[in-house]
N, C-alpha and C positions, 0 to 999 in steps of 0.2 A: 445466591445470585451468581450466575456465571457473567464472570470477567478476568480480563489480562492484570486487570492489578485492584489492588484494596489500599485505604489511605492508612497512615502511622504518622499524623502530625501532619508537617509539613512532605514529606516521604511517600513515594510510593512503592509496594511492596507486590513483588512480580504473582501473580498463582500461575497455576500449570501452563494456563494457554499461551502468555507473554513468555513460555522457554523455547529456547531454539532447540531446532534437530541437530544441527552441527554440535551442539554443547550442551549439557543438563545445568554447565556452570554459569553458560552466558543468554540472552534475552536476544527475543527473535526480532527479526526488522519490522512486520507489522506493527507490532507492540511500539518500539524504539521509534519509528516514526508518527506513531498516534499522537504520543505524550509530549514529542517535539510540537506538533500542530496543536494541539492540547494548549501548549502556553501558548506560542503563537499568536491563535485566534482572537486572546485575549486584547494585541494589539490591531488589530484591524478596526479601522474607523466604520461608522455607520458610514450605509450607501455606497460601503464598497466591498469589492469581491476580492477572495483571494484566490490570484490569477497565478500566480508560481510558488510553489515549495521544492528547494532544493536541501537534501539530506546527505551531509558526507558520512557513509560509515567506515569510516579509517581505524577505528580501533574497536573491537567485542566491547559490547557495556558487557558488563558481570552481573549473576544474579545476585544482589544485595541493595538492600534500600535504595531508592537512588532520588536528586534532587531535579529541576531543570533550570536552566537560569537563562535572562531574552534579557535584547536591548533596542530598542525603537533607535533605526541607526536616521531614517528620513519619514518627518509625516507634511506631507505637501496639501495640495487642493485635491491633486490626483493621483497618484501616487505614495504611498506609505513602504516602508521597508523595517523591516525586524528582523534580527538575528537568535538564534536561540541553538544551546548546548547544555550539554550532562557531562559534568568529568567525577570521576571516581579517579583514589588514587594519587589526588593532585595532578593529573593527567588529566585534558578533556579527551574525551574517547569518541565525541559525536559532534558536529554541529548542523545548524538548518539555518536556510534562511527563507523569509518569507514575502512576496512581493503581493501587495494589495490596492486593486486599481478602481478606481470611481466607475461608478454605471453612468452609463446613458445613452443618447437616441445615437444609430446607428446612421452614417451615411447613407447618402441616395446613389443609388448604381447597384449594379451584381458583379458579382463574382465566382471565381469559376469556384466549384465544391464538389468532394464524390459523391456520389448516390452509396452510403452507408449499409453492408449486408450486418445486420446486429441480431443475432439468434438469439431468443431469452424461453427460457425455460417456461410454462405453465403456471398463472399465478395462483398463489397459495402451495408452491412447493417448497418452500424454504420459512421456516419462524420468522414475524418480526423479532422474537427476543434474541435475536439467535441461531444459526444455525450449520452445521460442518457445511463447506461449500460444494457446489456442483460443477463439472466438467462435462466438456463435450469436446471429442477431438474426430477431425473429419470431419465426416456426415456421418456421425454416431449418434445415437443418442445422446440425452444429458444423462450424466452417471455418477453416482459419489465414490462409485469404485473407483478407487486408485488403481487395482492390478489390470483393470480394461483401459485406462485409460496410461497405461503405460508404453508410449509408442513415438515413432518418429511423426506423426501427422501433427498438423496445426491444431490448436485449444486454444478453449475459448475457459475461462471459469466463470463462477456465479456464488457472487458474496452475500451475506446479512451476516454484518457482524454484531456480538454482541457487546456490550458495554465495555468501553476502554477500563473506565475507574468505576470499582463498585459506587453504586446508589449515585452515581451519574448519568442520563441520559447521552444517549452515543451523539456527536453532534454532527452533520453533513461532511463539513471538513475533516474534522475526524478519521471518519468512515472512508472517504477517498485516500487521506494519506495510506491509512493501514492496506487497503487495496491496493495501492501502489505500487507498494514494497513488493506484492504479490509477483511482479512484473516480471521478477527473474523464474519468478516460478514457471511461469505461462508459459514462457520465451525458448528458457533451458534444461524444461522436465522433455527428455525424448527414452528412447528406445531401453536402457540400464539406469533410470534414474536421471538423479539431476550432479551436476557435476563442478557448477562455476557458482561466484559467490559475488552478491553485487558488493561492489564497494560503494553507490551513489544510490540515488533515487530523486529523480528530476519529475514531478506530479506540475501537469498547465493546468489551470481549468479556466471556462469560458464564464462557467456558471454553476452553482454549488447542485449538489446531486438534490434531487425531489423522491420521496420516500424512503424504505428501509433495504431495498434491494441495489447491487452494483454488480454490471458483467465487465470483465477483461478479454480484449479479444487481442491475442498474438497477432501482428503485423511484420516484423521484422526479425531478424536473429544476422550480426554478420561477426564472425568469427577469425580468428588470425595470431596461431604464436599462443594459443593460452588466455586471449583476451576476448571478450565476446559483449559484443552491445545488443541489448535487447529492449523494442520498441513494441506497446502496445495501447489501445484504445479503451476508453473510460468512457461507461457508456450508462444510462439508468433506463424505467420504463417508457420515458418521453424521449429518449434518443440518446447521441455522443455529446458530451459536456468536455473534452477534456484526452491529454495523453499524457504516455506515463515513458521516461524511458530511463533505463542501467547499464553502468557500467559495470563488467563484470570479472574476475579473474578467474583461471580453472582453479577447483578444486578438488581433483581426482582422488586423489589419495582418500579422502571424507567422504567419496560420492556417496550419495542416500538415494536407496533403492527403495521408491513408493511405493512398489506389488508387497513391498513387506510389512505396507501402513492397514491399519482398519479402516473400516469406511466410516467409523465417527471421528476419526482423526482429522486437525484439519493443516492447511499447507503453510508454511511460511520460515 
């Protein structure tokens, strides 16, 4: 079964796909932020959504077993709040926190909202179990080549991930955090590669994704001094649910040159 990690006890134990590009030693933000949502979700009351995950990644997790540990810090009528981190080392190396907010009926009146442009790819082109994701930048096609889509134009991607923990079903929330993380990708793969490294990962949602498919569409990039925020939209087959946004530091020296990825390769 292809997945980012396999269980060992209490432990989760990374395979190929949870490694990062920057390091064979350390575990890639997708993964890093699934498994934070993973506990998570655990606290979220019935009847309510979870409306914000906020991920600091202040320090490389390492590839070695690793644990997660949460604390239900507020659970209200409307409002629930949970923290959750992984330290290795004696050090924690991550934390997340999670805000989960009650449904219900919507006020009377409108308001103003954009008319959403949300490009989705063909359906049946991507695995439910699984699949390397698809790009599209410009008015290009959708493409899983990396060396076509290495360029200064706007991109959009298109995820179906496959299971976080083996012989786990992938769960809604799940599948958004790990797309999430994507965000730097989306935002700061241009013309040589990608260059900057989020330190955050700030995931809103209105409403959990519906199905196995997730697009990320670049909206933003503003740059200054080595720091770059990058903002994008979370989007499924019934519309936008949600944005995603990073902060980011350069990392030139490591830059990672995608024309030198295969197209079963996937980004994170």
């Amino acid at each position: 079964m292809v997945c980012f990690f396999a269980r060992d006890g209490h432990r989760l134990v990374a395979r190929e796909l949870a490694i990062s590009h920057w390091s064979a030693d350390q575990l890639s933000g997708p993964g890093v932020c699934g498994v934070l949502a993973r506990r998570l979700e655990t606290h979220c009351p019935a009847g309510f959504v979870p409306a914000r995950l906020t991920v600091d990644l202040f320090s490389p997790v390492s590839n070695v077993p690793l644990e997660v540990d949460s604390d239900i810090v507020r659970r209200g009528t409307r409002i629930a709040v949970a923290d959750a981190s992984i330290a290795q080392g004696g050090k924690t190396r991550v934390r997340a926190t999670a805000v989960f907010l009650a449904t219900g009926t919507e006020p009377p009146g409108r308001v103003w909202s954009p008319t959403p442009d949300l490009p989705m790819p063909p359906p049946g082109c991507v695995s439910p179990n699984g699949a390397p994701p698809l790009f599209k930048s410009g008015d290009r096609d959708w493409s899983g080549d990396f060396t076509v889509n290495q360029n200064a134009d706007r991109k959009i991607s298109w995820h179906a991930m496959p299971a976080l923990v083996e012989d786990e079903p992938l769960t809604p929330f799940q599948h958004a955090a790990m797309v999430g993380d994507t965000t730097n990708h989306i935002c700061h793969w241009g013309s040589e590669g990608a260059g900057y490294i989020n330190a955050d990962m700030t995931l809103t949602l209105s409403r959990l994704p519906t199905g196995f498919e997730l697009g990320l569409r670049a909206d933003n990039t503003i740059a200054a001094d080595g720091i770059s925020i990058g903002t994008a939209t979370l989007y499924d087959r019934a519309g936008q649910l949600g944005t995603c946004v990073v902060s980011t530091l350069s990392n030139a020296r490591r830059q990672i040159d995608y024309s030198q990825f295969r197209v079963s390769e996937r980004a994170g």
